[in-house]
C-alpha positions in Angstrom: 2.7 -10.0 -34.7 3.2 -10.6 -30.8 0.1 -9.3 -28.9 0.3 -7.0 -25.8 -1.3 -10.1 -24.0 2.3 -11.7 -24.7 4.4 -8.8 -23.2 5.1 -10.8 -20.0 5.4 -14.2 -21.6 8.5 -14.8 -20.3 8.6 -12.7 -17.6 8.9 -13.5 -14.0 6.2 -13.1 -11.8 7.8 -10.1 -9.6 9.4 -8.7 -12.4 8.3 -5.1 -14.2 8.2 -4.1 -17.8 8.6 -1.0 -17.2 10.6 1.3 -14.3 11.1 4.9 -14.5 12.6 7.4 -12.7 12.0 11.0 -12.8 10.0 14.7 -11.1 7.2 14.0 -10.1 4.3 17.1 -10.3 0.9 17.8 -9.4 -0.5 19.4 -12.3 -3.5 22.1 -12.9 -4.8 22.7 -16.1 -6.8 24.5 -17.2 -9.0 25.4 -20.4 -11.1 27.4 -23.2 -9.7 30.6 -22.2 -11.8 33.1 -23.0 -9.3 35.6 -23.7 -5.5 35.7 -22.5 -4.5 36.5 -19.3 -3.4 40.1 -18.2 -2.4 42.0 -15.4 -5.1 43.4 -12.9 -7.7 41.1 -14.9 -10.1 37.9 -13.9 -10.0 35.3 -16.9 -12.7 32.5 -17.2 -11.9 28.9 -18.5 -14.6 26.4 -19.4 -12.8 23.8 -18.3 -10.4 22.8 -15.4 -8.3 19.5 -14.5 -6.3 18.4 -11.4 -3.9 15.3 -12.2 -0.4 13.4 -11.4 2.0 15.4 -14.0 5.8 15.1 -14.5 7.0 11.1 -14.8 3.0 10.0 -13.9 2.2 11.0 -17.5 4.7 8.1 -18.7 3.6 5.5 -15.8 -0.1 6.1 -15.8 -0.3 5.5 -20.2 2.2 2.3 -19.5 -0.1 1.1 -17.0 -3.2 1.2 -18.7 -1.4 -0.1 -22.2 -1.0 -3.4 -19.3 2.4 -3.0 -19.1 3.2 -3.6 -15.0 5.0 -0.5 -14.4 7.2 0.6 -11.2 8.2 4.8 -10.6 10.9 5.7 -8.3 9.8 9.5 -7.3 9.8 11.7 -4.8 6.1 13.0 -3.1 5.5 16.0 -1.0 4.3 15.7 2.0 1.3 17.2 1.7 -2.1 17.0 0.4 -1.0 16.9 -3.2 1.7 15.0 -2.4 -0.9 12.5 -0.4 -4.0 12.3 -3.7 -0.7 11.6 -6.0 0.4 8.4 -3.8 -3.0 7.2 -3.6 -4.1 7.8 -7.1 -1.2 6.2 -8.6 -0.8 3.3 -6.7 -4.5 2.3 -5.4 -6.3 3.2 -8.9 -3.8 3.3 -11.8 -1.9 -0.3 -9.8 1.9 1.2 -10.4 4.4 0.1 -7.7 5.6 2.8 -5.5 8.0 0.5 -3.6 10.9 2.3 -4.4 9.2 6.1 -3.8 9.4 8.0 -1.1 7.3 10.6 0.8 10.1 13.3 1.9 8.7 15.1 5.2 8.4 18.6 4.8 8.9 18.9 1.1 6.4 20.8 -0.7 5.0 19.0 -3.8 6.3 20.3 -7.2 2.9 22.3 -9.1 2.7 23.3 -12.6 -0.4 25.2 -13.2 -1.2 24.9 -17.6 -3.1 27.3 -19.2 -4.3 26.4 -22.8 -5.4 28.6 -25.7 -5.6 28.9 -29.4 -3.7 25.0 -29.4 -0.8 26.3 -27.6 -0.5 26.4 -23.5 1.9 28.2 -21.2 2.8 27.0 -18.0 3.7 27.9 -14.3 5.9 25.8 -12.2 6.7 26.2 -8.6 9.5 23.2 -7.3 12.2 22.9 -4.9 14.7 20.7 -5.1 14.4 17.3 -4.2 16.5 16.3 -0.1 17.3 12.8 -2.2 18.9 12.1 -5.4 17.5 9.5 -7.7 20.1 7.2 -6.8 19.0 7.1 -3.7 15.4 6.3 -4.6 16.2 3.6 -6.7 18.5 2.0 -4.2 22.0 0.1 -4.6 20.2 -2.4 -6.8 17.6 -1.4 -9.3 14.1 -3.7 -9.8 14.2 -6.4 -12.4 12.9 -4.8 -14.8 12.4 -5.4 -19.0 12.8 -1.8 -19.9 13.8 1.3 -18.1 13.3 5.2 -18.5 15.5 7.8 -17.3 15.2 11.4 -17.6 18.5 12.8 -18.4 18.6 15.9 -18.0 17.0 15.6 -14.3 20.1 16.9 -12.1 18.9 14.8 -9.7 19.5 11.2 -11.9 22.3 12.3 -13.7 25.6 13.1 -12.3 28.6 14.1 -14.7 31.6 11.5 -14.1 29.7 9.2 -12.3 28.5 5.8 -13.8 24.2 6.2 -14.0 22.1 4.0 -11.6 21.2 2.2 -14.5 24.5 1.0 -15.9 24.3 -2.0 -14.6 20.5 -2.6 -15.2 21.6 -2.4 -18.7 24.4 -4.7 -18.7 21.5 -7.6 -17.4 19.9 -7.2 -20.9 17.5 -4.7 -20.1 16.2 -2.0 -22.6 16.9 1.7 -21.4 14.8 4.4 -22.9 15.5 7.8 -22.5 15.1 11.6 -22.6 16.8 15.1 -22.2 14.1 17.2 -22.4 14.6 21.2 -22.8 17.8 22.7 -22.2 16.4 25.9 -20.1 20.2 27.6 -20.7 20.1 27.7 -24.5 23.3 26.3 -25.1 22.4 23.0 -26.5 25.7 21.5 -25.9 26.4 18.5 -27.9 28.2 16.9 -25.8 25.2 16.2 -23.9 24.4 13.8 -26.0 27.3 11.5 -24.6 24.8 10.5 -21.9 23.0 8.5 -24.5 26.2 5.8 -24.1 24.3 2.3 -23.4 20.7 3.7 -24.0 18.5 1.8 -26.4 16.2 4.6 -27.4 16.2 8.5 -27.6 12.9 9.7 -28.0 12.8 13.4 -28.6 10.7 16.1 -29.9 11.8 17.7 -33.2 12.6 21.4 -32.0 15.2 19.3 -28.9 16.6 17.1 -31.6 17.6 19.6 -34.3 19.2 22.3 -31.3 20.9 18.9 -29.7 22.3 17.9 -33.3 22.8 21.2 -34.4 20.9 20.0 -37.2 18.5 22.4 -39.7 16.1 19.6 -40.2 13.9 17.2 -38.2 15.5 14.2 -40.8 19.1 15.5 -40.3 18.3 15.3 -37.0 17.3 11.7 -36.6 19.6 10.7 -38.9 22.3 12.1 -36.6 20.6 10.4 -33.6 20.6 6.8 -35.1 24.4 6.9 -35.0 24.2 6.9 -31.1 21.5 4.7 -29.9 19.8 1.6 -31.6 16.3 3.2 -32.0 16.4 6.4 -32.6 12.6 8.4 -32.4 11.7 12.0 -33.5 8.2 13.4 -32.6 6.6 16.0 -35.2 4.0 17.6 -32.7 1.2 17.4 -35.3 2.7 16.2 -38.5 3.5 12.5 -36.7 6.4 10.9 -35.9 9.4 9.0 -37.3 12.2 6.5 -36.1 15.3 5.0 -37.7 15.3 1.2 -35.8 19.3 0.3 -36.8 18.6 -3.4 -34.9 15.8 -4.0 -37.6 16.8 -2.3 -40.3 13.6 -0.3 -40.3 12.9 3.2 -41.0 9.7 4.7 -41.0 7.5 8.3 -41.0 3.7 8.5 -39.9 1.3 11.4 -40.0 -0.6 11.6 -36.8 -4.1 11.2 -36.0 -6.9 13.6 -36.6 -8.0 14.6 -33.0 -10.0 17.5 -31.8 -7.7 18.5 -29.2 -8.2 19.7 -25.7 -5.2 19.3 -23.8 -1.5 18.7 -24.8 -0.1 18.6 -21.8 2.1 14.8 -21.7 1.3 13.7 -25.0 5.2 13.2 -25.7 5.5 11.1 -22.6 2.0 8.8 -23.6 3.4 8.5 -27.0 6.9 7.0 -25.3 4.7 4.7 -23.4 3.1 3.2 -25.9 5.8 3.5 -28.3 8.1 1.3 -25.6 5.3 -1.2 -25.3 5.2 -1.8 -28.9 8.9 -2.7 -28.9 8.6 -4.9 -25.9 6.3 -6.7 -28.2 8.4 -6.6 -30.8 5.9 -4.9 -33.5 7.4 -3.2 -36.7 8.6 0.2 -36.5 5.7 1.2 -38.5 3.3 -0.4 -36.5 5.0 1.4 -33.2 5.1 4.7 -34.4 1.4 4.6 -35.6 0.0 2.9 -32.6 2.1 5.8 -30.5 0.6 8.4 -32.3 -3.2 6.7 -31.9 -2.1 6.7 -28.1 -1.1 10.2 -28.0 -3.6 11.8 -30.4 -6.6 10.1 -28.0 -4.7 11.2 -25.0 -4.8 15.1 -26.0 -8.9 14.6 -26.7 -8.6 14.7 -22.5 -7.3 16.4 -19.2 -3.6 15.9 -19.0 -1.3 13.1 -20.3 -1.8 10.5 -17.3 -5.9 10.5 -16.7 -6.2 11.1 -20.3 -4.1 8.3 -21.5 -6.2 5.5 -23.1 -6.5 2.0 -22.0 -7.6 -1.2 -24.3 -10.9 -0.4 -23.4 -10.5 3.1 -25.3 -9.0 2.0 -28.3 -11.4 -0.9 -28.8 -14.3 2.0 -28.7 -12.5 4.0 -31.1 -11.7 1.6 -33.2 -15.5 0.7 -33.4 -16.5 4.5 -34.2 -13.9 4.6 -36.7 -15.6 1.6 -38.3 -18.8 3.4 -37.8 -17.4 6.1 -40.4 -16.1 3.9 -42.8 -19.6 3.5 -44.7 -19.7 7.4 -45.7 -16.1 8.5 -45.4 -13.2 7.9 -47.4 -11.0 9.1 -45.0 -12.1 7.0 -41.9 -11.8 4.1 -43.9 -7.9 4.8 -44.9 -7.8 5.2 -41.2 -9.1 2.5 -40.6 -6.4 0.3 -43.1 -3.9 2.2 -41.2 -5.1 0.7 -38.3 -6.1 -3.0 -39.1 -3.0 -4.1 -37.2 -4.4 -3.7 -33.9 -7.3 -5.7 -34.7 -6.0 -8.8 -33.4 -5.1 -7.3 -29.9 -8.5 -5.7 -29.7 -10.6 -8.9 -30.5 -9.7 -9.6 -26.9 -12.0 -8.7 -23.7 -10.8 -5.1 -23.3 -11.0 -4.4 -19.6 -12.6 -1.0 -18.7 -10.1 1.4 -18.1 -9.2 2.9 -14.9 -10.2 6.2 -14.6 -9.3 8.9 -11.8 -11.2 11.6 -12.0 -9.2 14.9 -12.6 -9.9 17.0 -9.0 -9.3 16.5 -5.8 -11.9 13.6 -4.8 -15.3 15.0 -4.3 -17.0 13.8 -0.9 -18.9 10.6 -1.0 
């Protein structure tokens, strides 16, 4: 097995493994409801998060999986707009050369309210002065692998060849998502906009309505006909993937978590999932390393700060192994797991870690 210390053999010095392109969101989450909200009522939460949401879930968990990671967004100019910039480019070390800050544009905010392992959400969002395109530029960054969003209006334009067409046609790797179709109408035809992409990494509920399929295996099944790796999240039943290139299919049950936050666990299980296929792992070995990624990401504040680096697997891995002497089922887990040992017998660095609120004083 190819190590993640290999992912840039290869690899020119300037270029990326990974570029993505998508909204961009400052996120609030928050907690331990004590009961649900309701009108002309004051609700407490035990706990409360601030964080880089949207596209930074995806480019934070690449970041600290080592993969060096590039986002072409758009940032408010405001104070949201201003803790985003710095904390993704000074403290999680992603390239914001082909971002902007749009002068007098107020930064998108989703406010997340969890309860009973389910969370509702508030968005406020105008729409973005500059299309993608324009982000990105008339020549996208050398890159290994891309990600596109779809389904953002602003990236996508029907009858018009995508900005990453001809990233594509260079040999690069394009992973991508629709998302949820807010109209209901699922059309199928949607789907077309996979043409060229390498992966489609969906949840189950947006692959059978995409399909029109009455099963999450129908579903993928349906899927693999149109891109070369087709992936199927389960929420908490795992995840599986049809890899036609390989030959490989493959299903695997997630990872027993105690959760606290859900929000951008999809997009930290597409991260690592995508650095497991730069490496060229198994499928089996992807999708289980994607759901370890995810499952530890959930255990935290939002999908980007709570995305785990080497450091954080390493320690998991050693409490796993901790287990193993008076626990049946932490030593399955940890057979499950054995493949990772090599990349782990490496000095882990200590993760990165942004703090999820607005900076305290120093």
């Amino acid at each position: 097995m190819t190590g993640i210390a290999d992912v840039h053999e290869g690899a020119s010095p300037q270029q990326l493994d990974l570029f993505l392109t998508g909204p961009l969101f400052f996120d609030i989450i928050f907690t331990g409801l004590h009961a649900d909200p309701q009108p002309g009522t004051e609700t407490m939460a035990d706990g409360m998060g601030s964080l880089p949401g949207g596209v930074a879930n995806m480019a934070v968990a690449a970041a600290r999986l080592g993969l060096r990671t590039g986002l072409a967004a758009g940032f408010g100019d405001d104070a949201y707009g201003q803790w985003n910039w710095e904390l993704l480019q000074d403290r999680e070390g992603i390239d914001l050369s082909r971002s902007q800050v749009l002068p007098g544009w107020h930064s998108p905010v989703t406010v997340s309210i969890n309860r009973r392992d389910d969370r509702s959400m508030v968005t406020h969002t105008d729409e973005m002065p500059v299309s993608t395109s324009e982000l990105v530029g008339a020549t996208p960054p050398d890159a290994r692998a891309y990600f596109v969003d779809l389904g953002d209006a602003a990236a996508y334009t029907e009858g018009e060849t995508p900005w990453w067409a001809a990233a594509k046609q260079q040999g690069a790797l394009v992973f991508a998502d629709l998302g949820w179709d807010d109209s209901g109408e699922w059309d199928p035809h949607t789907l077309d906009r996979l043409d060229g992409c390498h992966s489609f990494l969906p949840n189950h509920v947006e692959a059978m309505a995409y399909t029109s399929t009455s099963s999450p295996e129908a579903a993928l099944h349906a899927l693999a006909d149109r891109v070369p790796l087709a992936v199927v999240t389960l929420g908490a039943q795992g995840a599986m993937a049809i890899d036609q290139i390989t030959g490989e299919e493959a299903r695997v049950a997630s990872v027993p978590v105690n959760m606290l936050d859900a929000t951008g666990a999809g997009d930290v299980f597409a991260a690592a999932m995508i650095t497991g296929t730069l490496n060229s792992w198994p499928l089996v070995d992807r999708l289980n390393f994607a759901t370890l990624c995810a499952g530890l990401a959930v255990q935290n504040f939002g999908g980007s700060l709570g995305s785990p680096g080497w450091s954080d697997l390493a320690q998991w891995r050693a409490e796993v192994l901790q287990q193993t002497q008076h626990d049946d089922a932490a030593h399955a887990l940890l057979q499950r797991f054995s493949f990772i040992d090599c990349l782990l017998k490496r000095d882990a660095p200590a993760s990165r870690r942004a703090r999820a609120t607005i900076d305290f004083m120093h």
